[in-house]
C-alpha positions in Angstrom: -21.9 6.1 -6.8 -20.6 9.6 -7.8 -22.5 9.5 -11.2 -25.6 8.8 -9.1 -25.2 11.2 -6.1 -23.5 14.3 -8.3 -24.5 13.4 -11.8 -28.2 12.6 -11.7 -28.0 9.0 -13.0 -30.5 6.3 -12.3 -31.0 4.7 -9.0 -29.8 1.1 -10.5 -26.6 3.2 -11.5 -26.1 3.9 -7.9 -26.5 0.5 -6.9 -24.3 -1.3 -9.1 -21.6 1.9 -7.8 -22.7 0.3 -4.2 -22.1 -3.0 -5.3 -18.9 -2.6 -6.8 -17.6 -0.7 -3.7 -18.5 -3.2 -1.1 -16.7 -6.2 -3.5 -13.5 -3.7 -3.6 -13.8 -3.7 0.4 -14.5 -7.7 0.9 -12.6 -9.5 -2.3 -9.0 -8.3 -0.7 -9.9 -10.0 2.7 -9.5 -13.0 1.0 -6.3 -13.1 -0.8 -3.8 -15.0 0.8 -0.3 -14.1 3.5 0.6 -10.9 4.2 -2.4 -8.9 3.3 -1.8 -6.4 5.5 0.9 -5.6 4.2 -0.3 -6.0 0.5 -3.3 -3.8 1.2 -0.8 -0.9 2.8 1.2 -1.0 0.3 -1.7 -0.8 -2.1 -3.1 2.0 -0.1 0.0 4.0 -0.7 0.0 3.3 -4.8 -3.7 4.6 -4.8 -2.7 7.6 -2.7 -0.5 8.4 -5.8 -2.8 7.4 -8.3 -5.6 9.4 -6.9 -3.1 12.7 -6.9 -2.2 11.7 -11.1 -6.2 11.4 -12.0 -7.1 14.6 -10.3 -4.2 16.4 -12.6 -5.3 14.1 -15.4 -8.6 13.9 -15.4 -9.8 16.2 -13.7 -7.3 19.4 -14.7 -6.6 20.2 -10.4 -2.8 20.4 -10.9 -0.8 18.9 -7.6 0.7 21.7 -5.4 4.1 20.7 -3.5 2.5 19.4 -0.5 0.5 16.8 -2.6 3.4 15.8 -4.4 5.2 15.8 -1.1 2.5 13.5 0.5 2.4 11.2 -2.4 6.5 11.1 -2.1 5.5 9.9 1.6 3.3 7.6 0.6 5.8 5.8 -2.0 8.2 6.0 0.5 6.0 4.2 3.0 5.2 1.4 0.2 9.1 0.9 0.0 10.1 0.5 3.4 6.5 -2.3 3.8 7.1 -3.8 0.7 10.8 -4.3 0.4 12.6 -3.5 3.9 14.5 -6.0 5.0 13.3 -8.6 7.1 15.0 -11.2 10.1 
């Protein structure tokens, strides 16, 4: 989608973007128990990942209250993913 609204590509470029994002909205729906908290937990890796490709890839180095955030965000994946449960 960005290629097509930002970049100038071809329309069909921006449909297959809009494609792509609707199956990355729908295919998790259908995994199986405890999505929810799969799909948090997921949320809070891409949180991080997002943070590391816009230093990567896009040279906007991460000031301390991005690497804070993305410290709260891994916490937050720890305490769905792995907290003790009765």
């Amino acid at each position: 989608m960005w290629l097509w609204l930002r970049e100038g590509k071809s329309f069909w470029v921006g449909l297959l973007g809009a494609l792509v994002l609707v199956l990355y909205g729908v295919v998790p729906t259908f995994q199986p128990a405890h999505f929810g908290r799969v799909y948090a937990a997921y949320g809070g890796v891409f949180i991080v990942l997002s943070i590391i490709w816009g230093w990567l890839v896009d040279g906007i180095s991460p000031d301390r209250f991005d690497i804070i955030g993305g410290v709260f965000a891994l916490s937050g994946v720890f305490v769905i993913m792995y907290w003790p449960r009765t």
